[in-house]
VMD Tcl script that draws the C-alpha trace (Angstrom):
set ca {
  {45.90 8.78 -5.85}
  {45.24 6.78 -9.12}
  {41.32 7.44 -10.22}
  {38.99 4.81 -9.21}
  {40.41 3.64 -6.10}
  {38.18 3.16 -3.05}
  {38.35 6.02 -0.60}
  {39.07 5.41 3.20}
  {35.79 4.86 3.86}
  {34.70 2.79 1.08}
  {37.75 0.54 1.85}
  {36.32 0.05 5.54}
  {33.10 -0.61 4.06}
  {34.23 -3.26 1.89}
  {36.61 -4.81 4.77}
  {33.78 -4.49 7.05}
  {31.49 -6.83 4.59}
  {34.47 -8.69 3.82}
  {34.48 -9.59 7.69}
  {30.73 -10.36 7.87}
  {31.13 -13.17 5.17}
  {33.84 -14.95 7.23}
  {31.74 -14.50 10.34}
  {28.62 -16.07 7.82}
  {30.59 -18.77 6.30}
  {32.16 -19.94 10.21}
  {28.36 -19.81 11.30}
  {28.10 -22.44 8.73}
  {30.36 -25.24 9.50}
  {30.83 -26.26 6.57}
  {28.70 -26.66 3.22}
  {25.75 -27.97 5.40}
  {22.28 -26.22 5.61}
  {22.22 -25.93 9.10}
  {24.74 -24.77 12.81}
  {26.92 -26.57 14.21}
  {25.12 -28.73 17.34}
  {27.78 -27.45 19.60}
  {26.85 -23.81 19.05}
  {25.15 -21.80 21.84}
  {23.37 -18.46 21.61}
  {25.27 -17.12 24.79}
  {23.90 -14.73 27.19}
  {23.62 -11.34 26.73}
  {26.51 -9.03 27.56}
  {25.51 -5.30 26.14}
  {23.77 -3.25 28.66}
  {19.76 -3.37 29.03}
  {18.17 0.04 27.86}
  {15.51 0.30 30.79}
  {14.70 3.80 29.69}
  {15.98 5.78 26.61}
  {17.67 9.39 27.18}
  {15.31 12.85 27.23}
  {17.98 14.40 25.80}
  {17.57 14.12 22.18}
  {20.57 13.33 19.55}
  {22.24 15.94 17.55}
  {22.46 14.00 14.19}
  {21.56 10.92 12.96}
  {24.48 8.12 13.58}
  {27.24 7.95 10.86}
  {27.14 4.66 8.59}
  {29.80 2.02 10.95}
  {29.16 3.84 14.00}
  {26.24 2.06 15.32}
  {27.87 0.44 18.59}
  {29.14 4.03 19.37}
  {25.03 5.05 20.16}
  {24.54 2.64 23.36}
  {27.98 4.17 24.35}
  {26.18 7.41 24.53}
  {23.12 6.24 25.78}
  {25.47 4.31 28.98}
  {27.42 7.94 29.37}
  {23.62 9.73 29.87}
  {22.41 6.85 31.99}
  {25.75 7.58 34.14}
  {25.99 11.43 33.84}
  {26.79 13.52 36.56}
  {26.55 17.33 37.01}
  {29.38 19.97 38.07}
  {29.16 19.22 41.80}
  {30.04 15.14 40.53}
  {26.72 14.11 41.84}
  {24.44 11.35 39.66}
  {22.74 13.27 37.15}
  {21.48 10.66 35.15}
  {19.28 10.86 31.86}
  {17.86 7.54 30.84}
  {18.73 3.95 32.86}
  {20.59 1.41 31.63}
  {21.83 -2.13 33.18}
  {25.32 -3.58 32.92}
  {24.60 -7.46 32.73}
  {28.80 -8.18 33.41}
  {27.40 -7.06 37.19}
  {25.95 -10.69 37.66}
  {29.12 -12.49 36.72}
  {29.91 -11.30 40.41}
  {26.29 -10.99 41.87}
  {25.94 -10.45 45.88}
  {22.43 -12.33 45.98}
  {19.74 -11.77 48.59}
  {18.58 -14.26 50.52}
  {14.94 -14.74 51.76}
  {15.83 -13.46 55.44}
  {16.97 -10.16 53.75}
  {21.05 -10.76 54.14}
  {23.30 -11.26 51.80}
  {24.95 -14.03 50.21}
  {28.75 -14.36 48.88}
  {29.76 -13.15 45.16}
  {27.96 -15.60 42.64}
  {28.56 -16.26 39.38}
  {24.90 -15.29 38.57}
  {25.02 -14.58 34.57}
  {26.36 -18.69 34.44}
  {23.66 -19.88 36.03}
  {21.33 -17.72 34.30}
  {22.72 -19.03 30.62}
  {22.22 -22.45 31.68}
  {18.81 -22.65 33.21}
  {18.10 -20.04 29.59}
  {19.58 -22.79 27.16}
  {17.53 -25.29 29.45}
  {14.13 -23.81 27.88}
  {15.18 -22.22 25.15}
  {17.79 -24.75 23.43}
  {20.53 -24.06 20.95}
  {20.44 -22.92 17.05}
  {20.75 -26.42 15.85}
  {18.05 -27.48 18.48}
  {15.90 -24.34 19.10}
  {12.72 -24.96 21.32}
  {10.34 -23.16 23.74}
  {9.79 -25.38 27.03}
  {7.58 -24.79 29.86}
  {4.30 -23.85 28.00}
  {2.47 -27.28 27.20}
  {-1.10 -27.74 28.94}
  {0.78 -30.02 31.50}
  {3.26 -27.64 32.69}
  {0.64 -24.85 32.97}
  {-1.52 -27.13 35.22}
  {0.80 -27.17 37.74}
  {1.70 -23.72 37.94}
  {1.66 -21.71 41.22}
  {-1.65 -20.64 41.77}
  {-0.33 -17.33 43.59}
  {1.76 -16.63 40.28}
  {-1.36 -17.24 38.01}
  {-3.73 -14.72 40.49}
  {-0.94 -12.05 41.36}
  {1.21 -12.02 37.91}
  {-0.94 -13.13 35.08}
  {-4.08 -11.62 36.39}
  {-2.98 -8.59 37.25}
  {-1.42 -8.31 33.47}
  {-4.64 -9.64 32.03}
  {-2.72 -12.93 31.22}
  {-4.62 -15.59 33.18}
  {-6.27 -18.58 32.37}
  {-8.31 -21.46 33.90}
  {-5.00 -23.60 35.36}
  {-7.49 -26.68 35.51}
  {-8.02 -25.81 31.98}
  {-5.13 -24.41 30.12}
  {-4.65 -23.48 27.19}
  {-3.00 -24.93 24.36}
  {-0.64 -22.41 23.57}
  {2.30 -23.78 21.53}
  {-0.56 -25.13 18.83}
  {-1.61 -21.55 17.83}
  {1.83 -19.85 18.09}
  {3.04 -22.95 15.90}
  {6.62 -22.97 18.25}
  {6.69 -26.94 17.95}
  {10.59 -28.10 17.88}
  {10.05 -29.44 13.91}
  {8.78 -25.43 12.98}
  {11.51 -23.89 14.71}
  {14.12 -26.05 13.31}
  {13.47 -25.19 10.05}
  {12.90 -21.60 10.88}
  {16.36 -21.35 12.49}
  {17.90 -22.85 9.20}
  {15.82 -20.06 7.23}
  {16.39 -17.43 9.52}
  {20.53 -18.44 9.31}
  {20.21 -18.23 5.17}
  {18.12 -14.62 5.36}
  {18.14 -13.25 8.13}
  {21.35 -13.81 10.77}
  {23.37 -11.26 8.82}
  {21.21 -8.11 9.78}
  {19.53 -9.59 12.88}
  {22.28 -11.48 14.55}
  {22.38 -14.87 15.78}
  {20.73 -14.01 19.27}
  {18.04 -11.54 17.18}
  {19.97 -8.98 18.89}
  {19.64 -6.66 15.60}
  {23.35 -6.92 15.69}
  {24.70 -8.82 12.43}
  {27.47 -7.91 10.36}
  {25.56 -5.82 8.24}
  {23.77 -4.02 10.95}
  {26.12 -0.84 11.35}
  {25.98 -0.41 7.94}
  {22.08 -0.33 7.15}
  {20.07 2.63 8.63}
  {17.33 2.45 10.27}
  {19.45 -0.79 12.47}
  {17.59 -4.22 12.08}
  {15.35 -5.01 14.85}
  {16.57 -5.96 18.21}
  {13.86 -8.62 19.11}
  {15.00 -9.41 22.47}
  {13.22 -6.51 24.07}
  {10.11 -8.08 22.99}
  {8.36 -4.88 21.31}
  {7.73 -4.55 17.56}
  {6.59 -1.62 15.68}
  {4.00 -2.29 13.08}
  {1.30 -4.40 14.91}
  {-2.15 -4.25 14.97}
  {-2.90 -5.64 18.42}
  {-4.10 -3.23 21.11}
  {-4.34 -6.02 23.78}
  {-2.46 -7.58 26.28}
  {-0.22 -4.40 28.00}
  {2.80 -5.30 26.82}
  {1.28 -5.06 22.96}
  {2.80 -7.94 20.29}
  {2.27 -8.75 17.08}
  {0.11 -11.14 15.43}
  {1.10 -13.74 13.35}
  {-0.10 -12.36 10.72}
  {1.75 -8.74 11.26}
  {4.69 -10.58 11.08}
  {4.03 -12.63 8.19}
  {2.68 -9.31 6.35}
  {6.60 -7.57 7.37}
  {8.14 -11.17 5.86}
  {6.09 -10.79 2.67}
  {6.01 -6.93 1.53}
  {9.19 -5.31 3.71}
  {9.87 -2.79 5.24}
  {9.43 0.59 2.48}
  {12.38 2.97 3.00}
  {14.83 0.65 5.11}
  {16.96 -2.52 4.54}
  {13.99 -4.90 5.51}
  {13.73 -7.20 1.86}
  {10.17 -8.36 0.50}
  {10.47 -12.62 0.77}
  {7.19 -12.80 -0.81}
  {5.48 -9.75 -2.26}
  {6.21 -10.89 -6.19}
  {2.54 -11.14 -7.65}
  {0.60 -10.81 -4.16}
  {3.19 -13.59 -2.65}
  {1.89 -16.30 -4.94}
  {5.19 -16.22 -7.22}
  {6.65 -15.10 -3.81}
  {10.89 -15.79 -2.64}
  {9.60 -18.38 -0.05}
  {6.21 -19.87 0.29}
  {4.14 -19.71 2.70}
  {5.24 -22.66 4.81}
  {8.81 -21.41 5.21}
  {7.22 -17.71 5.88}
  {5.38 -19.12 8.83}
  {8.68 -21.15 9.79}
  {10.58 -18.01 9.96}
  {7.94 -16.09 12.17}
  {7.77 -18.87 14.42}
  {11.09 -18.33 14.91}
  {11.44 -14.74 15.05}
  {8.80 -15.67 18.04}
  {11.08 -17.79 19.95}
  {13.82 -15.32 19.77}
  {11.46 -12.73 20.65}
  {10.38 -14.74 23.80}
  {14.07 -15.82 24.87}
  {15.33 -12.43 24.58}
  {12.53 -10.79 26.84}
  {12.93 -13.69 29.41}
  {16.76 -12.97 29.42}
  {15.74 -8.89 29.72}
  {13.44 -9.28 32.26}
  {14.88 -11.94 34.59}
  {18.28 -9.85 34.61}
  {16.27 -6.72 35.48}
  {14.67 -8.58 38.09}
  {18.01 -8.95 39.88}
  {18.66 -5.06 40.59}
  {15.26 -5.40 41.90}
  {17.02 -7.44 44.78}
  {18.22 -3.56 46.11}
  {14.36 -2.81 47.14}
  {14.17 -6.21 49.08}
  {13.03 -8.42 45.90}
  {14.97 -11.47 46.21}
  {15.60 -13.45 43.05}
  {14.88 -17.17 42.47}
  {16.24 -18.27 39.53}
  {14.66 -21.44 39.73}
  {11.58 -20.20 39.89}
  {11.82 -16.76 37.89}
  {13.05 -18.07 34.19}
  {10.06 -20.88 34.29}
  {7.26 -18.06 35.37}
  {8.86 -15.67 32.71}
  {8.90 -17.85 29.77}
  {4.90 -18.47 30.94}
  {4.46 -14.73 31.23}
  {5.79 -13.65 27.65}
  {4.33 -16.58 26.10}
  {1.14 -16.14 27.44}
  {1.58 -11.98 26.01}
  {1.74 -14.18 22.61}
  {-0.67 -15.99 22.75}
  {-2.99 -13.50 23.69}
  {-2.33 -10.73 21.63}
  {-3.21 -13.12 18.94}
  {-6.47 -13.82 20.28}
  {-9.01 -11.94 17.81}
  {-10.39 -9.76 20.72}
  {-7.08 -8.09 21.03}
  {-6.64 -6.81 17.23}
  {-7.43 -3.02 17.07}
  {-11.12 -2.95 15.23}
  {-11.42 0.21 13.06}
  {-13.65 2.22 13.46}
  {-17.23 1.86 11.58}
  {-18.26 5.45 9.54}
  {-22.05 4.11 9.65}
  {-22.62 2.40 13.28}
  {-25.06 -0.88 13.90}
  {-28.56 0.36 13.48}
  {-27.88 3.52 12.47}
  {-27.89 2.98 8.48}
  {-32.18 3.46 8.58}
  {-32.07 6.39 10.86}
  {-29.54 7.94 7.75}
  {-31.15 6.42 4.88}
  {-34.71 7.76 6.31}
  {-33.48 11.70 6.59}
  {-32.62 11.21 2.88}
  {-35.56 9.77 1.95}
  {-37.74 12.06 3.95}
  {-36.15 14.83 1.89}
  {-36.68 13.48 -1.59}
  {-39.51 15.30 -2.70}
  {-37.25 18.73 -1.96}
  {-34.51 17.08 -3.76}
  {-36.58 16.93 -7.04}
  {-37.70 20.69 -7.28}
  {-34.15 21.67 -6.66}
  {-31.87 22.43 -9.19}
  {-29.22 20.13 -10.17}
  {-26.25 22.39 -8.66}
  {-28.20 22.86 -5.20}
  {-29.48 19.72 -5.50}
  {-25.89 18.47 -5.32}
  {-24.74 21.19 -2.74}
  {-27.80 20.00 -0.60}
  {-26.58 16.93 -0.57}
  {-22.98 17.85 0.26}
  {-24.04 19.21 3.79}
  {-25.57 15.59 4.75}
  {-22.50 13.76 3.16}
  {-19.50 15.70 4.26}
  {-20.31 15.18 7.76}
  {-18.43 11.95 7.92}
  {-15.71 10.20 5.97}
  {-18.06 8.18 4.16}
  {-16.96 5.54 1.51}
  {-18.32 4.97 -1.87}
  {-19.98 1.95 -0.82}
  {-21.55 4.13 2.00}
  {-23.08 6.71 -0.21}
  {-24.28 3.87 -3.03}
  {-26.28 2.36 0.93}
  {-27.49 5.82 2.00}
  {-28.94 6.67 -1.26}
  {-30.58 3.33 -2.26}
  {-33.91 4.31 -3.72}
  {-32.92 7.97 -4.52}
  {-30.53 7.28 -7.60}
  {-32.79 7.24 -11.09}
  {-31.91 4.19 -12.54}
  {-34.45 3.07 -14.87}
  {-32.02 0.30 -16.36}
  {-33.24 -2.17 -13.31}
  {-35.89 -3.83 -12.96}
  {-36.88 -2.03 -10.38}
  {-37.28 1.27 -12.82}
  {-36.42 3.42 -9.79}
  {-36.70 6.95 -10.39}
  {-35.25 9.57 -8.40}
  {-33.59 13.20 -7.71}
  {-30.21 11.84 -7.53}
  {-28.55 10.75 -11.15}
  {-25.80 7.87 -10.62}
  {-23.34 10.50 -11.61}
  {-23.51 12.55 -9.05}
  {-22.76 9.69 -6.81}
  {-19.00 9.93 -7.74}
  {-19.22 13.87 -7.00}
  {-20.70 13.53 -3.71}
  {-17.72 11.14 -2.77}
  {-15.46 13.24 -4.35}
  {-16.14 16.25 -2.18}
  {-17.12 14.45 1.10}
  {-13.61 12.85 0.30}
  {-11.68 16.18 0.53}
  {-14.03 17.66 3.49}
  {-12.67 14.84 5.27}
  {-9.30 15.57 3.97}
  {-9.89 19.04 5.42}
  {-10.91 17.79 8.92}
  {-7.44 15.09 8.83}
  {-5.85 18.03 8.31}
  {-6.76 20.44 11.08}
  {-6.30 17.80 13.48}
  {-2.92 16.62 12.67}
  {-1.74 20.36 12.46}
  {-4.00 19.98 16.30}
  {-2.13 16.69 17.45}
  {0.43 15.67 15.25}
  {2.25 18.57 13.81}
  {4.98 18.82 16.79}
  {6.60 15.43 16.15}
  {6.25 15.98 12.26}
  {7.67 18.95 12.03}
  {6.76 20.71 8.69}
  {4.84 17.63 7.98}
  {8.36 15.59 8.57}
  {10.51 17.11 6.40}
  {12.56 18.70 9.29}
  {14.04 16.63 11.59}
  {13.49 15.92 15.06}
  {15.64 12.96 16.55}
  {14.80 11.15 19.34}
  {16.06 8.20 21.03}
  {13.75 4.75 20.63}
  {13.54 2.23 22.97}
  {16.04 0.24 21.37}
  {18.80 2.88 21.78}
  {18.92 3.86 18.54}
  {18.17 6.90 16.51}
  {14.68 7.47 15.59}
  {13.15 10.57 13.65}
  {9.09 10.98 13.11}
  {8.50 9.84 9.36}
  {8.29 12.42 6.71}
  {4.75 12.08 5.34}
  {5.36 13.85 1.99}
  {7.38 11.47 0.96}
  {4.60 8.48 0.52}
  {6.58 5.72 2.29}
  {4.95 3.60 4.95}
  {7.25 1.51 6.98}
  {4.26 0.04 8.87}
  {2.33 -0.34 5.39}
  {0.17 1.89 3.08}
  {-3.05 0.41 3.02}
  {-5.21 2.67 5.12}
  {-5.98 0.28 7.91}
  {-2.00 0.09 8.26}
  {-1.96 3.97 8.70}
  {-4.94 3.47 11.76}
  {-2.91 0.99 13.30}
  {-0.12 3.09 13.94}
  {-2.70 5.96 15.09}
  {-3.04 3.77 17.65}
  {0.55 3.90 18.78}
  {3.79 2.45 17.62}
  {5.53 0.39 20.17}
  {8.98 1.19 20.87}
  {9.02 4.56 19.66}
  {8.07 8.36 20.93}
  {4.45 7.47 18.21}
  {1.58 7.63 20.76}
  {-1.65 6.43 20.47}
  {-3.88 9.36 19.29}
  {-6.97 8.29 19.09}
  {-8.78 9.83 21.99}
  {-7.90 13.00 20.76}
  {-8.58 11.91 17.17}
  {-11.93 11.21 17.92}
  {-13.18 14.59 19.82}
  {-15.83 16.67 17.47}
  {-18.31 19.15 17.42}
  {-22.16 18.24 16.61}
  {-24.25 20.60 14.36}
  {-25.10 22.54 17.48}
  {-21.43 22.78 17.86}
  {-21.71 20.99 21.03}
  {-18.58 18.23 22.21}
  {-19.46 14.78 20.59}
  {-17.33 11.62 20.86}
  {-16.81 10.69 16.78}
  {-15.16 7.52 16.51}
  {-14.68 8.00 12.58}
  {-12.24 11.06 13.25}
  {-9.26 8.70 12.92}
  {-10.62 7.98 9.47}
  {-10.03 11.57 8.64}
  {-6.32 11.98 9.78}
  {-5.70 8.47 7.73}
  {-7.12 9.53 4.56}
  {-5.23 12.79 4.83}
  {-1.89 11.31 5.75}
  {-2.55 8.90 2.64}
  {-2.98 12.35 0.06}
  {-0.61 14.53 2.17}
  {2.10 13.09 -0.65}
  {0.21 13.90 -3.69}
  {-0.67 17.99 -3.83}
  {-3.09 17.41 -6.57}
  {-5.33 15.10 -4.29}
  {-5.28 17.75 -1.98}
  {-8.14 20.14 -1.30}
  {-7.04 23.65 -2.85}
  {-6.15 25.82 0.68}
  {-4.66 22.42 2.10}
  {-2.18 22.01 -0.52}
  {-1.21 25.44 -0.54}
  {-0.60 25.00 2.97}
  {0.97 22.23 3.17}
  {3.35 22.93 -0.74}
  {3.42 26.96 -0.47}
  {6.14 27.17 -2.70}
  {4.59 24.63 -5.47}
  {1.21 26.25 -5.90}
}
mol new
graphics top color blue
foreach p $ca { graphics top sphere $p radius 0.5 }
foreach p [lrange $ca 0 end-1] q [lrange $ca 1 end] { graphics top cylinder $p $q radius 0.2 }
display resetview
């Protein structure tokens, strides 16, 4: 071979991208900005993941051979044993079943064949629209007024979705899904986004096989990084998704639009940032309705029968309303508080009651007294400047104070309660964490996702946060990541001792497993014995 040709595979990569340009420049029509008004987004014909395998994957997937995983994830959901009998490890749906659907009827018979998935695309593109024409119907204050009042008790209720029907909300306002937003989302979305996500959001674009982790797959309605703990079915705000639009995605494919000079000198501006969530929202919506209703039908087997005229309507309500809701501000996760309401006197007051002690002691035990109080709890330096108000000698304010505690030691007393919480983060992730992220996640342990992808716990030395490295980012995703094998940890997080070394409930604890998992990267900012246990062979 002559040096510097392309190898096999290179050559299918470049064919491969060579392909996806055609595929962009027909989605085009042309020079304009915008689809063709003809275009459809077609119903879904690749098989609904109800439930991912137990059986985890052997490797991660090969770039190109991303359709080959929900082949493998179809031949676990259809497995058999030796004696040929269903053996089955995960459940998956084959939509191409409703093209020839035997429907139940009300009086629990059965109706002829029906050409099911047609009338499902229709009544779909009836609410939803088309990419030139995208829209979310069936959610203004007058349709929600007239809803079945058995659908609003028994449905909505029940998944803490319900409202006042004589008083509705106003729900395409705050989600910003009005037909003007989403048509310029959809003609953002086409320029930046269709070529990983795919023209339904299906996470199936051109590029997709070639990118690892895949692109989102919005249409089962669950995102990763979100900060909402509230309604069940958790989504995320507005502003999560803005946040994902603005800095990326660390460590994957997933492009900063506006993160150039904290999104003021950004790639888009706000406006179009806002467009293109609203968007992602619609597809989000329109995918789960699609999901959902089509699951509803293999219901039909346990005497569930299907009304498509009523089901799409209630289900568009019903994932709308999971929306709206999660981006209600009672449904964001609140962090926990180090220093609860009313208890910053009761704290200040055993310091203050102890003053006099303070200034016999000597410097050194002076500080090491004051270690004992402050390692305790994860306290920030803001917290110990509070605590030790009228303590600090500072005789350059007006207020002359003198005291036992010089404003240097301030930074030394945050240093070390710093690393006792360290310390704490520590124990308990080795406690709760440490058999997803194996050797702190620098040894693999694959798993399927929801999705039907590959997914492998993140590999904390490293320093890259996919949901975001600011440290409320890390206790959001404490509380659970959607989607994936990532519980929420937090009840266990939060079990302590007292000093009588009796059970106590200590809602800071996740504080101490974030601000670990934020130094686990960086040996030096590690306390002595944790880095050596954590870098043996760099000590």
């Amino acid at each position: 071979m002559v040096k510097g040709l392309l190898s096999s595979r290179q050559s299918v990569r470049w064919l491969v991208a060579f392909a996806g340009t055609v595929v962009l420049l027909s989605l085009a029509g042309g020079c304009g900005t915008g689809y063709s008004p003809d275009m459809v987004y077609g119903l879904r014909d690749d098989v609904l993941i109800v439930a991912a395998p137990k059986t985890p994957p052997t490797r991660m997937d090969p770039a190109g051979a991303f359709p080959e995983l929900i082949q493998q994830v179809t031949a676990l959901a259809n497995r058999k044993n030796e004696a040929g009998q269903p053996d089955p490890d995960g459940d998956v749906f084959d939509p191409a079943l409703l093209k020839s659907w035997t429907p139940l009827k009300e009086d629990g018979s059965k109706g002829p064949p029906t050409n099911i998935a047609d009338q499902l695309r229709d009544r779909i593109q009836k609410f939803f629209g088309t990419p030139a024409g995208p829209k979310v119907d069936g959610i203004d204050v007058a349709t929600l007024k007239n809803l079945n009042p058995d659908f609003v008790n028994q449905v909505l209720d029940g998944e803490g979705l319900g409202f006042d029907v004589d008083n509705p909300p106003d729900v395409v306002a705050p989600l910003k899904l009005s037909k003007p937003t989403l048509a310029k989302g959809s003609e953002l979305y086409r320029r930046h986004c269709l070529h990983c996500h795919g023209l339904t959001g299906n996470g199936r674009g051109p590029t997709a096989p070639w990118v690892n982790p895949h692109p989102r797959d919005y249409r089962r309605g669950k995102f990763k990084f979100i900060s909402a703990e509230k309604p069940k079915n958790r989504k995320p705000s507005r502003e999560d998704l803005l946040r994902v639009l603005r800095q990326g995605i660390e460590g994957t494919s997933m492009p900063a639009f506006g993160a150039i000079s904290g999104g003021a000198f950004g790639v888009l501006p706000d406006e179009e940032l806002n467009a293109l969530a609203s968007y992602v929202m619609h597809l989000s919506i329109r995918g789960q309705v699609e999901f959902e209703v089509m699951l509803a039908f293999r219901g039909e087997a346990e005497g569930r029968p299907v009304k498509l005229e009523e089901a799409v309507p209630q289900t568009v309500v019903k994932v709308a309303m999971e929306w709206y809701k999660a981006s209600a501000p009672d449904s964001q996760i609140k962090p926990a508080v180090v220093i609860a309401a009313g208890e910053e006197e009761k704290l200040r007051g055993e310091l203050l009651a102890r003053k006099a002690e303070l200034e016999k002691a000597k410097p050194e035990d002076r500080i090491n007294e004051l270690e004992k109080f402050f390692n305790a709890r994860p306290y920030s330096e803001a917290d110990i400047e509070t605590l030790t108000k009228g303590l600090v000698d500072d005789i350059t304010t007006t207020d002359k104070v003198e005291g036992p505690i010089k404003p240097a030691d301030l930074k030394e007393l945050y240093k070390r309660s710093h690393h006792a919480s360290v310390e704490r983060g520590y124990q308990k992730f080795v406690a709760t964490c440490a058999g997803c992220h194996l050797d702190y996640g620098r040894k693999d342990k694959l798993d399927w996702d929801d999705w039907g992808t590959i997914a492998r716990p993140a590999n904390l030395t490293l320093g890259i946060y996919r949901g975001g490295r600011r440290p409320v980012d890390i206790y959001w995703r404490l509380n659970g990541i959607p989607g994936s094998s990532m519980p929420s940890n937090v009840d266990a997080l939060t079990k302590g001792k007292d000093k009588d070394g009796k059970d106590q409930l200590q809602p800071w604890g996740v504080w101490d497993v974030v601000n670990f998992v934020h130094a686990l990267p960086y040996p030096r900012m590690l306390p002595d014995k944790v880095a050596d246990a954590v870098y043996p062979h760099q000590r």
